[in-house]
C-alpha positions as CSV (number, residue, x, y, z in Angstrom):
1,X,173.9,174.5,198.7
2,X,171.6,175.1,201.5
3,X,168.3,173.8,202.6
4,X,165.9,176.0,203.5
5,X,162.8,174.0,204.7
6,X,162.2,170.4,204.3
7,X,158.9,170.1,205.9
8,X,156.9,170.7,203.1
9,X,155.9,168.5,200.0
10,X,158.0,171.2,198.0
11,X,161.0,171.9,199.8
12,X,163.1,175.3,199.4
13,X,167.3,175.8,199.0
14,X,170.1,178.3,198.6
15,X,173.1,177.4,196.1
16,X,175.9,179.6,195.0
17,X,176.0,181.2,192.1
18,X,178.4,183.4,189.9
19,X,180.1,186.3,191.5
20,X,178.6,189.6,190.8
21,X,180.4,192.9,191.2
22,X,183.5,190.6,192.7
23,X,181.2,189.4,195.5
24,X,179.6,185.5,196.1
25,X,176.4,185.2,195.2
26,X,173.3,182.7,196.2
27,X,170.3,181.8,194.2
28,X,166.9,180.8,195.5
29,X,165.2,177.2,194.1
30,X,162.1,175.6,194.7
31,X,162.7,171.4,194.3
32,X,159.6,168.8,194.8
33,X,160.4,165.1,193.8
34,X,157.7,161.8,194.2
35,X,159.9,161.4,197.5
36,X,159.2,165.1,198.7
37,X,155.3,164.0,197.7
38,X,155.1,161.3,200.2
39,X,154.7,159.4,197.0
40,X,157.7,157.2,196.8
41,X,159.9,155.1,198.8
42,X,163.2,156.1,199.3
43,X,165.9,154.1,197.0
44,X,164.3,154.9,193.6
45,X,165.7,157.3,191.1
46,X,163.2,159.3,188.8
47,X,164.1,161.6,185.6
48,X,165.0,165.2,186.1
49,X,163.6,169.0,184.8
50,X,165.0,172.1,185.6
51,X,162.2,174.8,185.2
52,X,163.3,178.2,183.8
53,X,160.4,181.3,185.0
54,X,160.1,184.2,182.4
55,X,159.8,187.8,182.8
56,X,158.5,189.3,186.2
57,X,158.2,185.8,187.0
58,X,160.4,184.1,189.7
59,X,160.6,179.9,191.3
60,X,156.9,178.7,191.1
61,X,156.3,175.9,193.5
62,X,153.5,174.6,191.5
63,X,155.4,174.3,188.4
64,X,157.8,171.9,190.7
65,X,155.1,170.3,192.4
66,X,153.4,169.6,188.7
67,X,156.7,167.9,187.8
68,X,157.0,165.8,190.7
69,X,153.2,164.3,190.3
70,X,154.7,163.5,186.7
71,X,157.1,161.9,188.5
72,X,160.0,164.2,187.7
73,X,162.7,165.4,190.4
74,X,162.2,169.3,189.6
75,X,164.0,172.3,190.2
76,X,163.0,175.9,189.9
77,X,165.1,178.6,190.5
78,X,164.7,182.3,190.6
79,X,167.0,184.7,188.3
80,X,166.4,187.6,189.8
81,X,167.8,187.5,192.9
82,X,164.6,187.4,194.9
83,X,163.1,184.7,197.0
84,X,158.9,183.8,196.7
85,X,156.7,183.7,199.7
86,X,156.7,180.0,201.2
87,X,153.9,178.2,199.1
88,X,150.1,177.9,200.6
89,X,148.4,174.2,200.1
90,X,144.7,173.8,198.7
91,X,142.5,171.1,199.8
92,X,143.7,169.1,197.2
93,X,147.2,169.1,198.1
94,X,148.2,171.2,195.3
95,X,150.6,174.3,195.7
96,X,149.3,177.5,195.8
97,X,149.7,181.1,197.0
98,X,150.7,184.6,195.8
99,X,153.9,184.3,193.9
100,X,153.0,185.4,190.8
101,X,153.1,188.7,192.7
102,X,156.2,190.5,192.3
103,X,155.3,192.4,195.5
104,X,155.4,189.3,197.3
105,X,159.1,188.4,197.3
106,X,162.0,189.2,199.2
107,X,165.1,190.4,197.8
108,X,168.1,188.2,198.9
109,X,171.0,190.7,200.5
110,X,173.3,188.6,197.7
111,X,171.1,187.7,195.0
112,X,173.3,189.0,191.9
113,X,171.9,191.1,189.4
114,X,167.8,191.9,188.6
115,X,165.8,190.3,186.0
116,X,165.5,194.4,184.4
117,X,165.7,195.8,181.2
118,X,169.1,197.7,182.4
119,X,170.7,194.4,183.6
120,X,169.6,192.3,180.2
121,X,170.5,194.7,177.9
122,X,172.7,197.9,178.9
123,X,174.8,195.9,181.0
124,X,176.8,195.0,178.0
125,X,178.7,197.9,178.8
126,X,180.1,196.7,181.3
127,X,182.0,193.6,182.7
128,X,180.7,190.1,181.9
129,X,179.8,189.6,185.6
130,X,177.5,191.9,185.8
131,X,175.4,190.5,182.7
132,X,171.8,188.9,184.0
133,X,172.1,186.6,180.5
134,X,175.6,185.7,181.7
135,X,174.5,185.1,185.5
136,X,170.6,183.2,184.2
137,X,172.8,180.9,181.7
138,X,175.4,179.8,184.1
139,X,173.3,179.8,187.2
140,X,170.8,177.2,185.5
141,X,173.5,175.1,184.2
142,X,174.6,175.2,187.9
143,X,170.7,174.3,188.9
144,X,171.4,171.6,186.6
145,X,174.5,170.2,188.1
146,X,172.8,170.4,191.8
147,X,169.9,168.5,190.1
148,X,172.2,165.9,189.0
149,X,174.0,165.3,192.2
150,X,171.1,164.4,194.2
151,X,171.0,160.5,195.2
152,X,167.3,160.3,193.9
153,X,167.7,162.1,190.5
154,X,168.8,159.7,187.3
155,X,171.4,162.1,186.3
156,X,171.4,160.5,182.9
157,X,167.9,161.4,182.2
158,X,167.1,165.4,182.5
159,X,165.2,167.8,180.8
160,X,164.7,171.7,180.6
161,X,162.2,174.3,179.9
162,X,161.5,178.0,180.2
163,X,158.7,180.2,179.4
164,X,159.4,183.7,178.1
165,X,162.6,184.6,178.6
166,X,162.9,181.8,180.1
167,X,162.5,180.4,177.0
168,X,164.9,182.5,175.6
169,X,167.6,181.1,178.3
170,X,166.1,177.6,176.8
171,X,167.5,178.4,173.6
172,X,171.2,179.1,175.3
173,X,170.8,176.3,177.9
174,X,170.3,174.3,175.5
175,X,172.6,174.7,173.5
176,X,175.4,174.8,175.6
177,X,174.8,172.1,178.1
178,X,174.2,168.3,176.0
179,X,173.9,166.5,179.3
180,X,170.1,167.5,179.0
181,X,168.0,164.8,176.6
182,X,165.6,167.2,175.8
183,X,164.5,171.0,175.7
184,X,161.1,172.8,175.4
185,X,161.4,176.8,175.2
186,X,158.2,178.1,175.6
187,X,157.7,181.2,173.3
188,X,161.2,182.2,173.7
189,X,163.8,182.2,170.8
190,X,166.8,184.5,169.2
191,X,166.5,187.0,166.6
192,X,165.7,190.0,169.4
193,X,167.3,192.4,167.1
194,X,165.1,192.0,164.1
195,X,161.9,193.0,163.1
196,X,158.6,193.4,165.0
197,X,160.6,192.2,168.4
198,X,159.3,194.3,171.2
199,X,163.4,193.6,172.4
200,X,164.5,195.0,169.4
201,X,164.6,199.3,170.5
202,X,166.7,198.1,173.6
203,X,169.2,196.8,171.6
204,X,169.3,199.3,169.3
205,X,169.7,202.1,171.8
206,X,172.9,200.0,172.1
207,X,174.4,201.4,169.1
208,X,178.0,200.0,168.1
209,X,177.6,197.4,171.2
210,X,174.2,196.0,169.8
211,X,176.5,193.5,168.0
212,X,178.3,192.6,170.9
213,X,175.1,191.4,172.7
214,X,173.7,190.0,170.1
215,X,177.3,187.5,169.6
216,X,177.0,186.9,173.4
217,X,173.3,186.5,174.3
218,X,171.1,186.4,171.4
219,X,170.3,182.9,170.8
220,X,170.5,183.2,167.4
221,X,174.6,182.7,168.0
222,X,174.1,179.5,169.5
223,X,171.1,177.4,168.3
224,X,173.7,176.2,165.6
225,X,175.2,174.2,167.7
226,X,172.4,172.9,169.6
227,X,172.2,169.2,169.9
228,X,169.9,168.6,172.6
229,X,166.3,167.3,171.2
230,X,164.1,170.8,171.3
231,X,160.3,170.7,171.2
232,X,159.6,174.4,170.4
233,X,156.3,175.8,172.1
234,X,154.8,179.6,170.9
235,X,151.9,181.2,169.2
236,X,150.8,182.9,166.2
237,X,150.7,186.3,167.6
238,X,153.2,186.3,170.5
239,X,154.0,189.9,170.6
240,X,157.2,189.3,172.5
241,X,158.5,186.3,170.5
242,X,157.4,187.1,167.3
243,X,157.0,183.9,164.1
244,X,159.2,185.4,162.0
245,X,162.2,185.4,164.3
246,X,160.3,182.3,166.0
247,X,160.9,180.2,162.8
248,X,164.5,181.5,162.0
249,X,165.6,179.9,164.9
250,X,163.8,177.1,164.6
251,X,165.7,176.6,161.0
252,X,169.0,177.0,162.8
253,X,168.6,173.9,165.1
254,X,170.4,170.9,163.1
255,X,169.5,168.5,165.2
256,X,166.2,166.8,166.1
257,X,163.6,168.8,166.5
258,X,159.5,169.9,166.8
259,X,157.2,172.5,166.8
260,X,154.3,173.0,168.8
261,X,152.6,175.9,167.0
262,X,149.0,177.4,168.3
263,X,146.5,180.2,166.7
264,X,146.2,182.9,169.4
265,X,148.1,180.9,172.1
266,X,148.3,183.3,175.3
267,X,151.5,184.7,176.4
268,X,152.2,183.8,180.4
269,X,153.5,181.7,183.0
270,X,150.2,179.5,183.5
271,X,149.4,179.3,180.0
272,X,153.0,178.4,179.2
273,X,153.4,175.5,181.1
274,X,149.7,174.2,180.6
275,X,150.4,172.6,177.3
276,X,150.4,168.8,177.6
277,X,153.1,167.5,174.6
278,X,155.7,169.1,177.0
279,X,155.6,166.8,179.6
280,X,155.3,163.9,176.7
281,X,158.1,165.1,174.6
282,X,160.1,165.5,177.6
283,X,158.7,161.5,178.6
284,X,159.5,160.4,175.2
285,X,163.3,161.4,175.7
286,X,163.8,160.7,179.6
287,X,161.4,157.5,180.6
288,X,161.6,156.3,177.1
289,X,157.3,157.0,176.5
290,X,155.5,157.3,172.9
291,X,157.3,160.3,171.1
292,X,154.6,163.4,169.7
293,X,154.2,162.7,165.7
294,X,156.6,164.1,163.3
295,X,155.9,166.3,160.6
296,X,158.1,166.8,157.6
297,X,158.8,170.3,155.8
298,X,155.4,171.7,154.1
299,X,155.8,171.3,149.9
300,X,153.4,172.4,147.6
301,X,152.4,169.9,144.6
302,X,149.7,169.7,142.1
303,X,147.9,172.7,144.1
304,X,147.8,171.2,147.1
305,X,149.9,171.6,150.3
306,X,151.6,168.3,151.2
307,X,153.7,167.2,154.8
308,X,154.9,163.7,155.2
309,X,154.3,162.7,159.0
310,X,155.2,159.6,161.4
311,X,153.1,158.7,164.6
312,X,153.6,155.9,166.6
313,X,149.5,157.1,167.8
314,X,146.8,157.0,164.9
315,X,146.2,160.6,164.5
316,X,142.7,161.9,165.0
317,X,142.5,165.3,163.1
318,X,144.8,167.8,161.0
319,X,144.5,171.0,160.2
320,X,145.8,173.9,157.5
321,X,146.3,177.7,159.0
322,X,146.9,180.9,157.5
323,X,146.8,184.8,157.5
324,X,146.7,187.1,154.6
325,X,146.7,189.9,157.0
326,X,149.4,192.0,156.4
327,X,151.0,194.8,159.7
328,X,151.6,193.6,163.1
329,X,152.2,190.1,163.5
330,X,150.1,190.1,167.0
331,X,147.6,191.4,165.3
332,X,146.8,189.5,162.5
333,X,143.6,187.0,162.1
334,X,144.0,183.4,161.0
335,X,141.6,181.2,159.5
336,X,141.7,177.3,159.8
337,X,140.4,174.7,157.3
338,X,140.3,171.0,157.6
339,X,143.1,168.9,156.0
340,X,142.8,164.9,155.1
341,X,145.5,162.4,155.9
342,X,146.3,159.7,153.1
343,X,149.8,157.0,153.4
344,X,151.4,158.8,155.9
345,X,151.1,162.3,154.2
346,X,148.9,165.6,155.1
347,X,146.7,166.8,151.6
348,X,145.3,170.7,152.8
349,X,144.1,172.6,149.9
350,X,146.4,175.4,149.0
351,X,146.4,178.5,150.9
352,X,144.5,181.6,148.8
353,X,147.5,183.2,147.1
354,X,147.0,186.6,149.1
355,X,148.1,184.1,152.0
356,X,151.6,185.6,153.0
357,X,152.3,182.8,156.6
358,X,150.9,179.3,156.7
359,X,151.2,175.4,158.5
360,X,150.2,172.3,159.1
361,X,149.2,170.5,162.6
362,X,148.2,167.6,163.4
363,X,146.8,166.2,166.7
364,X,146.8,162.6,167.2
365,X,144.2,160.3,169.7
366,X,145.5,161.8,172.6
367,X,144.9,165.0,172.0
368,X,148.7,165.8,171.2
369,X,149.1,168.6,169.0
370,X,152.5,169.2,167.1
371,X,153.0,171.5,163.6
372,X,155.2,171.8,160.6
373,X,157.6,174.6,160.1
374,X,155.9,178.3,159.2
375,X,155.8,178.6,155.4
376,X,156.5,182.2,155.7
377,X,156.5,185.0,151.8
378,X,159.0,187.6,151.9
């Protein structure tokens, strides 16, 4: 690896990354620390994240420089071969600038393959190397490693998440690597090639090769074997990531695991990383903080919807949700009624019976909000 500045409270690198086409490659990373900050002296160790951007997205400084005022060593690296502008400081100290402007970046003369439709998907034509899952997957895991080896990161204490596709490389990260001790995808999950997926026509333009991709990069081949504690993040309506796939993969995980489910949450970069129970499910695993509640699988009894739950913080509020919209998932409305909590258990009256999708959340005194598994009807 290289460093690139230092001068800054976020500073900027080069590391090496997988070959592409038969030639080296080198990947761009943002990393901020409470020793970058000016916060910290010099001898302490803190907990590690690795931050994974989506879509058209690329390394944010202020996702790293968020991380590090939590008091995270944080890495963010861009998977498409590009490097971001230098980032811009507001009068609070906080990063800022034009990054979430794809214009703005610079392609590196030996960055490896684009974050493009082509390279995701029609690639699989092709050799392995020149995959962007392939080159996203290993080149975190590498992120990871360079994370690791850094005298001020507790290597034994790391986390991961990704919004949007970088979500999706969640999923595979995750599932692959068990040196992290926790991971929150954010929207993203496997299932691409069935219904209402907006990824699904790329992969059937595949044809006999869709099955390929889908053994090699769909998450839904590999959450099976994840064993890394997952906090799963998404909305209602995500057109990209849609609940029914959203829930099948949450199913697969058979280790621990939560869900973080929101009416009408917004799809993006900003809104991805905004919600608080990430950085505390990720503190509950790496510095060892109050873990979000725990929800048990929705059952119905006596008329009534019932979910066992566990918090270690008296909860403050629950809540049923439901649709008995039918077409497109994105567009469906939801309606929310109050629930009541009684010995550890969540009473909701039972959804209308033209209710087709339902859950449970709960969100406890400080203002945590985790949910039960989608009850989904054929």
């Amino acid at each position: 690896m290289h460093w690139v500045r230092q001068d800054q409270q976020v500073w900027s690198l080069t590391y090496e990354g997988e070959r592409f086409q038969e030639k080296p490659t080198e990947v761009f990373a943002f990393y901020a620390s409470p020793l970058t900050l000016g916060e910290a002296k010099p001898g302490l160790k803190f907990p590690g994240v690795v931050l994974i951007h989506g879509g058209g997205g690329t390394a944010f400084a202020e996702w790293v420089y968020l991380w590090a005022k939590r008091g995270y060593a944080a890495i963010a690296m861009d998977l498409s071969g590009s490097r971001p502008p230098d980032p811009e400081w507001d009068p609070s100290g906080a990063a800022k600038g034009n990054a979430h402007d794809p214009k703005s970046r610079v392609r590196l003369p030996n960055g490896g393959p684009n974050h493009g439709h082509a390279e995701k998907f029609d690639s699989i034509s092709g050799a392995p190397d020149t995959h962007w899952p392939f080159h996203a997957v290993a080149n975190v895991m590498r992120a990871h490693s360079l994370l690791r080896s850094f005298a001020e990161v507790d290597a034994a204490h790391t986390a991961v998440t990704g919004i949007s596709w970088g979500g999706y490389t969640t999923c595979l990260v995750a599932s692959l690597d068990d040196r992290f001790k926790a991971a929150v995808p954010v929207y993203g999950c496997g299932f691409l090639h069935e219904g209402e997926s907006v990824q699904k026509p790329s992969i059937d333009k595949l044809g006999d090769r869709g099955s390929d991709w889908v053994r090699e990069y769909d998450p839904s081949s590999f959450l099976g074997r994840c064993r890394v504690p997952i906090l799963f993040v998404n909305g209602t309506n995500d057109v990209h990531y849609v609940l029914d796939s959203y829930a099948k993969s949450y199913a697969l995980v058979p280790g621990e695991k939560k869900m973080r489910l929101q009416v009408q949450m917004p799809h993006g970069h900003q809104a991805g990383w905004a919600p608080k129970e990430i950085g505390m499910f990720v503190d509950s695993k790496c510095l060892n903080a109050t873990p979000l509640p725990t929800l048990g699988k929705p059952r119905v009894d006596a008329n009534e919807v019932h979910v066992s739950y566990n918090s270690a913080i008296p909860l403050k509020g629950c809540s049923l949700h439901f649709t008995a919209d039918a077409g497109l998932r994105s567009k469906r409305q939801w309606t929310t009624v109050s629930a009541t909590m009684e010995k550890n258990e969540i009473r909701a009256p039972l959804p209308p019976a033209t209710a087709n999708t339902w859950f449970v959340s709960v969100t406890d005194e400080r203002g945590a909000m985790v949910s039960s598994e989608p009850v989904l009807k054929p």
